[in-house]
MDTraj code that builds the backbone (N, CA, C; nanometers):
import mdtraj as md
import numpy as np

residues = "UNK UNK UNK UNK UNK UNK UNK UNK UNK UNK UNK UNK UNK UNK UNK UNK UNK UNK UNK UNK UNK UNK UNK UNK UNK UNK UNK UNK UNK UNK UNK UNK UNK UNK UNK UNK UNK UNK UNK UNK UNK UNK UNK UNK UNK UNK UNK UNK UNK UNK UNK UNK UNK UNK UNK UNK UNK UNK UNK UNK UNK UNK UNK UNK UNK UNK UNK UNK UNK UNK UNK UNK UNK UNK UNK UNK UNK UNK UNK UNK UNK UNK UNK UNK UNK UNK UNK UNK UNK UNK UNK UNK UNK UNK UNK UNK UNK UNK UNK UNK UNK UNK UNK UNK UNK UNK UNK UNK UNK UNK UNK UNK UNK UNK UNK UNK UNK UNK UNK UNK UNK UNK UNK UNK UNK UNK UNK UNK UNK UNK UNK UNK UNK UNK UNK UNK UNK UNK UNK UNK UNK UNK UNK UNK UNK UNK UNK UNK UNK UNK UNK UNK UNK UNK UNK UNK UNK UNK UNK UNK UNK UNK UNK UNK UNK UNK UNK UNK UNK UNK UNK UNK UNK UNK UNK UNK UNK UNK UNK UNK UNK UNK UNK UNK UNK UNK UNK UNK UNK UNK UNK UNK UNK UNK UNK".split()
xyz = np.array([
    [7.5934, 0.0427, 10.0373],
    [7.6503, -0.0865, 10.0595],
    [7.6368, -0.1705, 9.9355],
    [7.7315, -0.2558, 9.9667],
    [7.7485, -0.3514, 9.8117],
    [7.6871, -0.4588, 9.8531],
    [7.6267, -0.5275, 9.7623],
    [7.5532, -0.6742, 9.7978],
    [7.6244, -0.7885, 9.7737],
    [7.6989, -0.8269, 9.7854],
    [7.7567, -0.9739, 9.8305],
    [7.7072, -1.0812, 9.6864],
    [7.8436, -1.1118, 9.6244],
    [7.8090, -1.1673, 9.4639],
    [7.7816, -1.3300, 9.5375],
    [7.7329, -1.3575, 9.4507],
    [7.7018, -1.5340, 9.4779],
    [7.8029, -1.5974, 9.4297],
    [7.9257, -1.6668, 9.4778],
    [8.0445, -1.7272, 9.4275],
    [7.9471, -1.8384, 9.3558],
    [7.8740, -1.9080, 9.3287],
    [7.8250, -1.9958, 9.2259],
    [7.8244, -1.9094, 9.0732],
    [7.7876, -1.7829, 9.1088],
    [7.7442, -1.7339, 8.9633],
    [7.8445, -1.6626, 8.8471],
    [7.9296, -1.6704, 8.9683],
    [8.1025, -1.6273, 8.8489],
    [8.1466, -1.7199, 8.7598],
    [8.1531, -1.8459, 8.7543],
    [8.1849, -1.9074, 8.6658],
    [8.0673, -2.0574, 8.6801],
    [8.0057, -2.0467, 8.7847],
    [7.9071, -2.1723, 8.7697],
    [7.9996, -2.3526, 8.7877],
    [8.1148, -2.2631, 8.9201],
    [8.1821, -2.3533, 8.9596],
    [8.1242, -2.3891, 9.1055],
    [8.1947, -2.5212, 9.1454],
    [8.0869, -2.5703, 9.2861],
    [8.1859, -2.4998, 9.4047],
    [8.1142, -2.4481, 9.4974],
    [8.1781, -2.4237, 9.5583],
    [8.1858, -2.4725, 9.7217],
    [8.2429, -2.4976, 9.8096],
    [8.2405, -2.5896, 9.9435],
    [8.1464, -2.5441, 10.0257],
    [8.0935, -2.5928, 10.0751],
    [7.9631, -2.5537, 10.2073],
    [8.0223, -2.4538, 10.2706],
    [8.1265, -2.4809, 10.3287],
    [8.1938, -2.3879, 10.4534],
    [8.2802, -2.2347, 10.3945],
    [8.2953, -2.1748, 10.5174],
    [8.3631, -2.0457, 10.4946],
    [8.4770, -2.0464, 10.6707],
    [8.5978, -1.9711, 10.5901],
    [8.6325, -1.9538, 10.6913],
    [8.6900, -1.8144, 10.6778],
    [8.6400, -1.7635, 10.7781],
    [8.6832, -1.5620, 10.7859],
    [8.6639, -1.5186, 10.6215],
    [8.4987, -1.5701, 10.5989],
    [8.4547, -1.4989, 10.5062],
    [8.4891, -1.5537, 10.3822],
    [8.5835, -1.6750, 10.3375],
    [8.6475, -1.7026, 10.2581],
    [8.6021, -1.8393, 10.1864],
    [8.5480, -1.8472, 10.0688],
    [8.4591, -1.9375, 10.0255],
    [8.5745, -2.0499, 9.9049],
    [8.6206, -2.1737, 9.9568],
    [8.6759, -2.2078, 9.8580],
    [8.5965, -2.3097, 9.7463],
    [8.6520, -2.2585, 9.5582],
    [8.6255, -2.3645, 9.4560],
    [8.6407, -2.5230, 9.5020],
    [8.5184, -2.5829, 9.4823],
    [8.5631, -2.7577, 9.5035],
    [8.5968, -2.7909, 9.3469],
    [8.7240, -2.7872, 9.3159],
    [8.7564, -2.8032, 9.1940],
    [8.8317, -2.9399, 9.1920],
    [8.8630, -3.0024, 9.1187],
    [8.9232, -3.1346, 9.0822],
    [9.0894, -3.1047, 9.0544],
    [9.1527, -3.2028, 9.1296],
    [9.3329, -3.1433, 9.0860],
    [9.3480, -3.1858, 8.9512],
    [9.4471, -3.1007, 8.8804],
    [9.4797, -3.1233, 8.7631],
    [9.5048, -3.2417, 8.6864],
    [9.5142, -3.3647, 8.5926],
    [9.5315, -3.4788, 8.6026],
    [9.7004, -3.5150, 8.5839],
    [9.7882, -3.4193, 8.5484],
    [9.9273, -3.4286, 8.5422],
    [9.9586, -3.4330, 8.6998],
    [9.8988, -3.3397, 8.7675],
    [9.9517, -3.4031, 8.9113],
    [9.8633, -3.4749, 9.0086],
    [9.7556, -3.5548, 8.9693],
    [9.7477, -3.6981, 8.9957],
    [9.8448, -3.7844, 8.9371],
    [9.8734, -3.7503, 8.8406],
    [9.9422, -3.8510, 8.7377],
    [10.1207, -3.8826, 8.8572],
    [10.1603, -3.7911, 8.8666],
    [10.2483, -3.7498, 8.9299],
    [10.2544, -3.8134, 9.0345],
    [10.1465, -3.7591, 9.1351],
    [10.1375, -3.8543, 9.2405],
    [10.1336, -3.9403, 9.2599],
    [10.0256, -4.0302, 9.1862],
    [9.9628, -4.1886, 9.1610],
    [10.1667, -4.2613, 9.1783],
    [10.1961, -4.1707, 9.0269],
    [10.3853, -4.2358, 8.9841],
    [10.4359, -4.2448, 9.0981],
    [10.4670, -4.1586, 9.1662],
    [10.5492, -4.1290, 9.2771],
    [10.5340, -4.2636, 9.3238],
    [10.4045, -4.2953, 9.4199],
    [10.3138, -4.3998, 9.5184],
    [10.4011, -4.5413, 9.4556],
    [10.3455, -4.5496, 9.3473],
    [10.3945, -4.6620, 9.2389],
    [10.5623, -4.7013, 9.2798],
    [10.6401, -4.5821, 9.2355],
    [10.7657, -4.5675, 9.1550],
    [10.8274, -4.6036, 9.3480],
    [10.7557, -4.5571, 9.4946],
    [10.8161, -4.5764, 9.5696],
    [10.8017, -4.7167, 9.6737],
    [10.6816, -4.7801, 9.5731],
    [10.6934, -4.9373, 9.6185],
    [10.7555, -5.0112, 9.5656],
    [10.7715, -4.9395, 9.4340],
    [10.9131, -5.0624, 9.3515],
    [11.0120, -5.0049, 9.4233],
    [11.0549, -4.9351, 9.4108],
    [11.1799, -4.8976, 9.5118],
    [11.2276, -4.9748, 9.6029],
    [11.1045, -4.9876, 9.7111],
    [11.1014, -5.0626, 9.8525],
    [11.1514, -5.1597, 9.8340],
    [11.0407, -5.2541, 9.7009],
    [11.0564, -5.3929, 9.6982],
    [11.1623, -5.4377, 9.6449],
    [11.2495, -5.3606, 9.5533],
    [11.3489, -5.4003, 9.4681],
    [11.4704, -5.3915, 9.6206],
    [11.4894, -5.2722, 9.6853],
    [11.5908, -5.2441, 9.7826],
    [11.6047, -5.3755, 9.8575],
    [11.4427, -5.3801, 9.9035],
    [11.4305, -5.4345, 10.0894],
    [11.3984, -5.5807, 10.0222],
    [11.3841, -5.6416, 9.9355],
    [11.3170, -5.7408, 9.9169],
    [11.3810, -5.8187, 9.8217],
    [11.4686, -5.7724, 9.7503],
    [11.5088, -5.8776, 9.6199],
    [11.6778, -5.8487, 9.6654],
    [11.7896, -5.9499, 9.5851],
    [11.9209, -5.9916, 9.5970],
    [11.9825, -5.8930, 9.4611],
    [11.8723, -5.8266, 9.3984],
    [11.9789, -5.7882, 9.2812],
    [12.0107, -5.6724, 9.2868],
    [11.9459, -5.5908, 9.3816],
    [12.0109, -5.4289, 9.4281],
    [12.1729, -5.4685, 9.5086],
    [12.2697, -5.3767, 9.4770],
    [12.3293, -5.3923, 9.5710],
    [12.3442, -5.3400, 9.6703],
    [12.3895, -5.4145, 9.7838],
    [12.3947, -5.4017, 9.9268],
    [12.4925, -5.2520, 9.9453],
    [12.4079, -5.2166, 10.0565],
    [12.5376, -5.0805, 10.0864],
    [12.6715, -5.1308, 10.1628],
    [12.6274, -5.2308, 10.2228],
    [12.8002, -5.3032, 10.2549],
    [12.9127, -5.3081, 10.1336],
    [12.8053, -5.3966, 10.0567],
    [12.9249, -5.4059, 9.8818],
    [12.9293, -5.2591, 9.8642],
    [12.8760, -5.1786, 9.8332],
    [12.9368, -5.0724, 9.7922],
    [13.0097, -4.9982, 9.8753],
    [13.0240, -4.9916, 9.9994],
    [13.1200, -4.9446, 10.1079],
    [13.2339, -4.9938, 10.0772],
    [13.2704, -5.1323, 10.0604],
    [13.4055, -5.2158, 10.0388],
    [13.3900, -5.1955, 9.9300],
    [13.3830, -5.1812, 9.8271],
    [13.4036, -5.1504, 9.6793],
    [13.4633, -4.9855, 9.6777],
    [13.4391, -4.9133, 9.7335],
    [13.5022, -4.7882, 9.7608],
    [13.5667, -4.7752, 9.8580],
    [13.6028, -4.8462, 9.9678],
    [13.6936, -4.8871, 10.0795],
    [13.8252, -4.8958, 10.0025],
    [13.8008, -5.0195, 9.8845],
    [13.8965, -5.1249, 9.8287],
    [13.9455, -5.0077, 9.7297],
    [13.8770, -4.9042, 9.6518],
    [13.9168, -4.7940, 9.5800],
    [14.0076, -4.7090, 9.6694],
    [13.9454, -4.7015, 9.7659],
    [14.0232, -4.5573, 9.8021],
    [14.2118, -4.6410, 9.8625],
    [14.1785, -4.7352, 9.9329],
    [14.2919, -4.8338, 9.9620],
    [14.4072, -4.8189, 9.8321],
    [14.3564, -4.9348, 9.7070],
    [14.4438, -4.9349, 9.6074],
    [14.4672, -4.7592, 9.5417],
    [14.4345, -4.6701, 9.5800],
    [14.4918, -4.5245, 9.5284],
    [14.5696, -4.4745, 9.6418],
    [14.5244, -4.4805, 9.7733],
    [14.6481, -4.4526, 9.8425],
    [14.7865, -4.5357, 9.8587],
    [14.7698, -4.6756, 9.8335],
    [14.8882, -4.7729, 9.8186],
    [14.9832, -4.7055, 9.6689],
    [14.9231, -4.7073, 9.5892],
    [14.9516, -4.6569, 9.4264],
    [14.9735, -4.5110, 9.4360],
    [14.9497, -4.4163, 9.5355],
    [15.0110, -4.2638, 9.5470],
    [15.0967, -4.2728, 9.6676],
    [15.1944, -4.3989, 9.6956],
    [15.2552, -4.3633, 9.8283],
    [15.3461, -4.3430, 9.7764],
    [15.4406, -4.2112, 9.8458],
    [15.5461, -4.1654, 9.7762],
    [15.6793, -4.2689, 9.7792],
    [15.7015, -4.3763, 9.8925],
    [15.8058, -4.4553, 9.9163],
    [15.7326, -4.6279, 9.8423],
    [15.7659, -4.6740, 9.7942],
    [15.7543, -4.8112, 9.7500],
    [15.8039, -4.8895, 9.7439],
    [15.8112, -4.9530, 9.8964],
    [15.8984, -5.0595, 9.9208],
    [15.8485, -5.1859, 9.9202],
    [15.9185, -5.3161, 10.0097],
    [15.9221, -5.4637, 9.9232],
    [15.7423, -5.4576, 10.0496],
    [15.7246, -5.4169, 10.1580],
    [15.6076, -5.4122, 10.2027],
    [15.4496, -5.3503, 10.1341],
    [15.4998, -5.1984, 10.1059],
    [15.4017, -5.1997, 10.0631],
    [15.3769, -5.2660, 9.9023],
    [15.4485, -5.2970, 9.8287],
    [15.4151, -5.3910, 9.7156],
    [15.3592, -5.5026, 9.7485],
    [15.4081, -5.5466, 9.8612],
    [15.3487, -5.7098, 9.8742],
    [15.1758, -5.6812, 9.9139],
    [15.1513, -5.5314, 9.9865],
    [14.9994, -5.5103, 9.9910],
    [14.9458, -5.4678, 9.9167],
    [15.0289, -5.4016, 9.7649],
    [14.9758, -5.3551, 9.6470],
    [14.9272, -5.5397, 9.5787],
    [15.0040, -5.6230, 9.6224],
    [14.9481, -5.7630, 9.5123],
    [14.8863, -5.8014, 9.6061],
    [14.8365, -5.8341, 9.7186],
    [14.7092, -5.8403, 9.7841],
    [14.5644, -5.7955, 9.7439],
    [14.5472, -5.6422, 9.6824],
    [14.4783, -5.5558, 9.6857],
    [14.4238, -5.5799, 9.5423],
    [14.2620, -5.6395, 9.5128],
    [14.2231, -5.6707, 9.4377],
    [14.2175, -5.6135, 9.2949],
    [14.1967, -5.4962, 9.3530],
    [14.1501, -5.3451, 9.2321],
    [14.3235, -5.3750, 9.1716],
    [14.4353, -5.3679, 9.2024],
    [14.5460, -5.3391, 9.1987],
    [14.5787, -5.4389, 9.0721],
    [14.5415, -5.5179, 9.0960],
    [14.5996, -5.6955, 9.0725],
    [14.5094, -5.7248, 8.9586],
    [14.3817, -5.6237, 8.9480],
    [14.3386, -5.6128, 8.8190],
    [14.3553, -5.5302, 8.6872],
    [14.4075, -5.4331, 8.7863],
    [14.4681, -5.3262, 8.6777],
    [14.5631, -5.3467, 8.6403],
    [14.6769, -5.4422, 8.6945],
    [14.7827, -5.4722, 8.6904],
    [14.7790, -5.5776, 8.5220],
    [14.7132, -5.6483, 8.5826],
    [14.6733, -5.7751, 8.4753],
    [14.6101, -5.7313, 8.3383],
    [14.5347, -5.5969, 8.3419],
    [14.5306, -5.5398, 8.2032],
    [14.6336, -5.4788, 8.1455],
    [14.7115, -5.3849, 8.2037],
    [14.8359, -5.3582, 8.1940],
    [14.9257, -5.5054, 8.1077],
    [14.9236, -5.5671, 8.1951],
    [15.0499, -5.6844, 8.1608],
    [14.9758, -5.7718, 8.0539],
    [14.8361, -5.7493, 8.0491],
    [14.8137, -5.8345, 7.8999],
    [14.8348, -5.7702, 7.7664],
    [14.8593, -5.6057, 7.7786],
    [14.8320, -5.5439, 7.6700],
    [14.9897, -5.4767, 7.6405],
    [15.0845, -5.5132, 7.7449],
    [15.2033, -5.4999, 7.7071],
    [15.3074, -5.5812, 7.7734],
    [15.2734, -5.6528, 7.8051],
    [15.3953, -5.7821, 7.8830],
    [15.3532, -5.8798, 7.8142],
    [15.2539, -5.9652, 7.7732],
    [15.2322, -6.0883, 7.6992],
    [15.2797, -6.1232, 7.6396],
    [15.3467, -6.0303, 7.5096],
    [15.3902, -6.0915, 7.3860],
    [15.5438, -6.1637, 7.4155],
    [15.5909, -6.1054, 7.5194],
    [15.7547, -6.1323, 7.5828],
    [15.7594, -6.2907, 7.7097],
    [15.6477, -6.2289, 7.7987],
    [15.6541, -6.3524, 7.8886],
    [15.5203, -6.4433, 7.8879],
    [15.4686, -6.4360, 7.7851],
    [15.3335, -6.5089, 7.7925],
    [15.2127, -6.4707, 7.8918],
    [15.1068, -6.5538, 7.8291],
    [14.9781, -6.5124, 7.8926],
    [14.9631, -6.5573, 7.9990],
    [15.0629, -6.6733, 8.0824],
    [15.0479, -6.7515, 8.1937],
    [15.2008, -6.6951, 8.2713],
    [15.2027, -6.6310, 8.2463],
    [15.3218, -6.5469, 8.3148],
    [15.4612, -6.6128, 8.2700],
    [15.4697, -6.7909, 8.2391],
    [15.5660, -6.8530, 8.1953],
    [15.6719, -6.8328, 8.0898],
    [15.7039, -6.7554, 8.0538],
    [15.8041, -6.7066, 7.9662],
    [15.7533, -6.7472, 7.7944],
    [15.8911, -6.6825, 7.7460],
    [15.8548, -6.7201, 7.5980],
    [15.9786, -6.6400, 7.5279],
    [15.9665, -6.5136, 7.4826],
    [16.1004, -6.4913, 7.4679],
    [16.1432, -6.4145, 7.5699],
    [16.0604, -6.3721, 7.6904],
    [16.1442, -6.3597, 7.8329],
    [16.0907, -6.4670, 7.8895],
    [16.1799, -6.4089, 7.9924],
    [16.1894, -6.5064, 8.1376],
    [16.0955, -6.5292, 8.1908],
    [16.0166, -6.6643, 8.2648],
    [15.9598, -6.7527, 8.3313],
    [15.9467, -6.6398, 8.4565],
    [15.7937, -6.5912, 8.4884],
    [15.7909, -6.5353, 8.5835],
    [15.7467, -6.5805, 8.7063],
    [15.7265, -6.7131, 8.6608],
    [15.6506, -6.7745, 8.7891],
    [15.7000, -6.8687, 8.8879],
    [15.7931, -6.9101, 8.8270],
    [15.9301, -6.9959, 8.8381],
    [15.9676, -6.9051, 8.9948],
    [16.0635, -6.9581, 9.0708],
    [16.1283, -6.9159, 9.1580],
    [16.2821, -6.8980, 9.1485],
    [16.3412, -6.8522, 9.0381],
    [16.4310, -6.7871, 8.9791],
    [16.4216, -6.6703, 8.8841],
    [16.5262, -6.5397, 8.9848],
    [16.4984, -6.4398, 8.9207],
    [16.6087, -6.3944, 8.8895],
    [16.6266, -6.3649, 8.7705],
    [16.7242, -6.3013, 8.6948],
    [16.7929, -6.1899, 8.7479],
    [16.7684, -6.0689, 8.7620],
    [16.7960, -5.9676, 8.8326],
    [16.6847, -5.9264, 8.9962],
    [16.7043, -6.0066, 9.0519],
    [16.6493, -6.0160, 9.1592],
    [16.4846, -6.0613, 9.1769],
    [16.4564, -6.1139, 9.3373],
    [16.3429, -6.1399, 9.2869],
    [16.2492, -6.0098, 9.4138],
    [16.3526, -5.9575, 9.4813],
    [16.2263, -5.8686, 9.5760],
    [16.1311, -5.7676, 9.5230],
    [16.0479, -5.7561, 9.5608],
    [15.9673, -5.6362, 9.4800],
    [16.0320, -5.5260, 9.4332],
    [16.1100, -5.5131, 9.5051],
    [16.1550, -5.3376, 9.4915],
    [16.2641, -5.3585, 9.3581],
    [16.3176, -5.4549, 9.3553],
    [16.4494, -5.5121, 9.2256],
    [16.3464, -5.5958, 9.0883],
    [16.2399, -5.6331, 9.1338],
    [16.1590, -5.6481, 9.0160],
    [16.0795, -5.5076, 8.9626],
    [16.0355, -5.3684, 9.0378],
    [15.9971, -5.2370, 8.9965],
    [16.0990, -5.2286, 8.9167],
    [16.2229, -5.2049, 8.9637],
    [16.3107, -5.1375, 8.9470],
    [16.3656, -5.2168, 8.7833],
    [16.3679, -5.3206, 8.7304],
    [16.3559, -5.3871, 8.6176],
    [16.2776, -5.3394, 8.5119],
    [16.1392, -5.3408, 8.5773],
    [16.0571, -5.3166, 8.4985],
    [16.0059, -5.1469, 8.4905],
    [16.0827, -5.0781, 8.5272],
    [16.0715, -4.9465, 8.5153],
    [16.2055, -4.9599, 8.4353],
    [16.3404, -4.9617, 8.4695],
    [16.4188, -4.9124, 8.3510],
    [16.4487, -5.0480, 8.2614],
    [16.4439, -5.1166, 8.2964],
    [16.3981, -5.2127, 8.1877],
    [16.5812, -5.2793, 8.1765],
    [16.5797, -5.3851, 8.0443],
    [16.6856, -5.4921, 8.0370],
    [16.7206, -5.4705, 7.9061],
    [16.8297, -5.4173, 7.8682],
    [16.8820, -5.3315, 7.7307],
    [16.9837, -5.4547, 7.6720],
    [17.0604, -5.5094, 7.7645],
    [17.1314, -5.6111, 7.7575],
    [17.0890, -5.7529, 7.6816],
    [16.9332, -5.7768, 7.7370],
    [16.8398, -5.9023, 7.7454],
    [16.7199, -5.8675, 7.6354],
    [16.7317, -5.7385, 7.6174],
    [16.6218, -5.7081, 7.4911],
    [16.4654, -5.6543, 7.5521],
    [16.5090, -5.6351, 7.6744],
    [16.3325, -5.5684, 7.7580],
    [16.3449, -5.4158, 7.7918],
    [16.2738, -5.3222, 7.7046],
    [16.2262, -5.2184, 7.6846],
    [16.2390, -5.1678, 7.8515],
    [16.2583, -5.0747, 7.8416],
    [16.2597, -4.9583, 7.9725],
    [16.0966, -4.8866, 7.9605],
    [16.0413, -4.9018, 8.0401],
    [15.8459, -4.8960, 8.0470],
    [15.8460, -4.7651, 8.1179],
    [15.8914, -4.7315, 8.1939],
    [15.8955, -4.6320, 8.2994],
    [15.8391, -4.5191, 8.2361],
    [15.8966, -4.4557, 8.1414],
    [15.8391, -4.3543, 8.0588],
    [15.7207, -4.4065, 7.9915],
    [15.7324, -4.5088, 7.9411],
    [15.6021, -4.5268, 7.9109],
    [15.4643, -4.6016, 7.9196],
    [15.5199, -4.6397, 8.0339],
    [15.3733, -4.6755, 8.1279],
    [15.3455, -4.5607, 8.2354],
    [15.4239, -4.5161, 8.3162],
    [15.4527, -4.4245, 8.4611],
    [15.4612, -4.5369, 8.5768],
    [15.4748, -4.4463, 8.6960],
    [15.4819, -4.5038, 8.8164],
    [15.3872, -4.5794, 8.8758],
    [15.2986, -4.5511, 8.8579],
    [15.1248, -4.6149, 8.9049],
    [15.1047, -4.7655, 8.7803],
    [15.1175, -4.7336, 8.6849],
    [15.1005, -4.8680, 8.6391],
    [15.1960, -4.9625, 8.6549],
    [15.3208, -4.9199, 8.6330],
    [15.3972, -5.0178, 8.6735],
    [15.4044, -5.0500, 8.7988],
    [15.3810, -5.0162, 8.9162],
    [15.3439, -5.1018, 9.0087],
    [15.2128, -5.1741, 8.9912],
    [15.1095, -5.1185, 8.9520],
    [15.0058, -5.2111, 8.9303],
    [15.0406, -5.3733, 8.8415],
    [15.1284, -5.3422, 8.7465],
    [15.1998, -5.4659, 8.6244],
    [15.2756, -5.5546, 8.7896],
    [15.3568, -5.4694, 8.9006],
    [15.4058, -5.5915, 8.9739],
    [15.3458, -5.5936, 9.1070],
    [15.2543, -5.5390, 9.0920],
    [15.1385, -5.6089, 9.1957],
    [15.0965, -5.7216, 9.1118],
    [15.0645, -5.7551, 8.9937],
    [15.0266, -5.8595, 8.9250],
    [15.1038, -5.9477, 8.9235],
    [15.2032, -5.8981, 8.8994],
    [15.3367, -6.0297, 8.9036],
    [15.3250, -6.1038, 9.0549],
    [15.3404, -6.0227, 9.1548],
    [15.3371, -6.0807, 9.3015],
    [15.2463, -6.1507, 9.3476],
    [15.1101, -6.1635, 9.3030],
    [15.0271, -6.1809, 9.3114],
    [15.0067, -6.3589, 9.3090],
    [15.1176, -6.3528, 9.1835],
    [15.1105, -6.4986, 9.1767],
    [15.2462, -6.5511, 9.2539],
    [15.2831, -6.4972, 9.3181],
    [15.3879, -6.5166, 9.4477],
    [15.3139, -6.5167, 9.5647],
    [15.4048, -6.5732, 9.7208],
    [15.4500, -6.5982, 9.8245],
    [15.5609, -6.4981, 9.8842],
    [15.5367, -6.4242, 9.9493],
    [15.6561, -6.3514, 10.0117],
    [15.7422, -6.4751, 10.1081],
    [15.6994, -6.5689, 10.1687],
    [15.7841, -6.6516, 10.1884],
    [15.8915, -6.7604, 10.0874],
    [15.8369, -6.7194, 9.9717],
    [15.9197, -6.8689, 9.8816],
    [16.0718, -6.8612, 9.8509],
    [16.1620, -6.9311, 9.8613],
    [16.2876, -6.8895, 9.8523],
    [16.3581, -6.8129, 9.7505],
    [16.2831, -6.7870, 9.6338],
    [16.3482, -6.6947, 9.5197],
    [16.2581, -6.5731, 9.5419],
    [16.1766, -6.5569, 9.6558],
    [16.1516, -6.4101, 9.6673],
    [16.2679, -6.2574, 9.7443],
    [16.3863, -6.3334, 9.7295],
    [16.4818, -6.2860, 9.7963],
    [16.6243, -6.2126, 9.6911],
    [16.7101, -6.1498, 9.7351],
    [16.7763, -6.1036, 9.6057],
    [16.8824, -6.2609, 9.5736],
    [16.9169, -6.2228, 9.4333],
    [16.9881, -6.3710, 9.4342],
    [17.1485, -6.3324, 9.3559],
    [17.2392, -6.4149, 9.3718],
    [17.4147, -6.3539, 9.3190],
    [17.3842, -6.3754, 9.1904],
    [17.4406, -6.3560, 9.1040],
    [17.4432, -6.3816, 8.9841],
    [17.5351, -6.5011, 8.9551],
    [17.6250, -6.5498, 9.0595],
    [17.6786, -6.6913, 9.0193],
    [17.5853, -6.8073, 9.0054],
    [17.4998, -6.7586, 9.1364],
    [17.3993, -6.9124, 9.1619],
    [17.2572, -6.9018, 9.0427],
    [17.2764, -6.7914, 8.9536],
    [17.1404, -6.7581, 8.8540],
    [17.2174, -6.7846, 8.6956],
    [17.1513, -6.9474, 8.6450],
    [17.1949, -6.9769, 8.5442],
    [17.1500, -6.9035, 8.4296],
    [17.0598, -6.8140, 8.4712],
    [17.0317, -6.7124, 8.3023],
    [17.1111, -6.5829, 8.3167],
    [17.1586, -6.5552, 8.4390],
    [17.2216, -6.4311, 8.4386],
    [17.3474, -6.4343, 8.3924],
    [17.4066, -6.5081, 8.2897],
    [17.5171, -6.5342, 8.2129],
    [17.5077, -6.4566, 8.1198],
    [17.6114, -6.3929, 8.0540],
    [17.6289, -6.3063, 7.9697],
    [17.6409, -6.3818, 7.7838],
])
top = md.Topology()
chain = top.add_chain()
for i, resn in enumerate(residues, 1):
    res = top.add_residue(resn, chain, resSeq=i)
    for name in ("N", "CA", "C"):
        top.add_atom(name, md.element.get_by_symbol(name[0]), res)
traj = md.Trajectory(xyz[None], top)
C-alpha cells in the first residue's frame, strides 16, 4: 500500500479544511486580472444603470423606435413604385424626407431659386403661382425633365428618382395642399408662362 502524500507538502500551498469524496481543494487567491475584471464589470454596470435609469442624456427607447419608425416610413414612401399628388403630400410631411430634400435643394437648386425658396433667376417657389403647374405630380414631373425653354436643367438623370422627390417633398413642405395655386393652372391665367 501507498501512503497518502500530505497535499501541504507539494508545493507548501494552503489547503481547505474539508474534503469531499477524498478530494482536497488549494485555498489559493483568484488571479488579479480577474478581480480586476470583475470589480470593472460591478463598476461599468452601475454606470450603466445610472446613466440609462437615471439621467436625460441617454436616449429613450421610444426616441429611438420613432427615429427608425420615421426611417423605415420615409424609405417606403421614397421606394413606392406609383407617386402621386397623395403620396407626395406625405413625402413633405415626413421629416427625414423634408431634410434630405433641403440638402439636395441647397446644393443644387439655390443658385436658380434662392436660399428662401423665393426666386432669383428662377421662379418664386413659394408664391402661389405656378408656372407649369402647381400639383405635386406636375411639379416632379418639372423637376425631373426639367425647363429647356426657361433655362432649368433636366435633374432626373442626375439626381434619380428618390432625390428628386425628396427636393419636392421640400418644396411642399413649405405648402398647403389646400391653397389655391396648389392646383393645375391654364397658361392664359399664368403671367410668366408667356413665351
Amino acid at each position: 500500500m501507498s501512503t497518502p502524500l500530505n497535499p501541504n507538502s507539494l508545493n507548501e500551498e494552503p489547503v481547505r479544511p474539508h474534503s469531499y469524496d477524498g478530494i482536497r481543494e488549494f485555498d489559493k487567491r483568484l488571479p488579479n486580472w480577474w478581480l480586476l475584471t470583475f470589480y470593472g464589470t460591478i463598476v461599468f454596470a452601475i454606470g450603466y444603470w445610472f446613466y440609462y435609469a437615471h439621467t436625460s442624456l441617454a436616449p429613450s427607447p421610444n426616441a429611438a423606435i420613432e427615429a427608425k419608425m420615421a426611417q423605415i416610413q420615409s424609405t417606403k414612401l421614397a421606394s413606392s413604385p406609383v407617386l402621386d399628388d397623395d403620396v407626395l403630400w406625405k413625402m413633405s410631411r415626413t421629416a427625414s424626407m423634408v431634410e434630405a430634400g433641403a440638402a439636395t435643394f441647397k446644393s443644387t437648386c439655390v443658385s436658380c431659386h434662392g436660399e428662401k425658396l423665393t426666386g432669383g433667376v428662377g421662379p418664386n417657389l413659394v408664391d402661389q403661382t405656378w408656372i407649369h403647374g402647381g400639383r405635386p405630380t406636375q411639379i416632379l414631373a418639372t423637376v425631373t425633365n426639367g425647363v429647356a425653354a426657361k433655362g432649368m436643367p433636366t435633374w432626373g438623370p442626375v439626381l434619380g428618382g428618390k432625390r428628386i422627390s425628396e427636393v419636392v417633398s421640400f418644396i411642399l413642405s413649405k405648402h398647403d395642399p389646400a391653397e389655391p395655386g396648389m392646383g393645375a393652372q391654364t397658361a392664359s391665367t399664368n403671367p410668366y408662362n408667356q413665351p
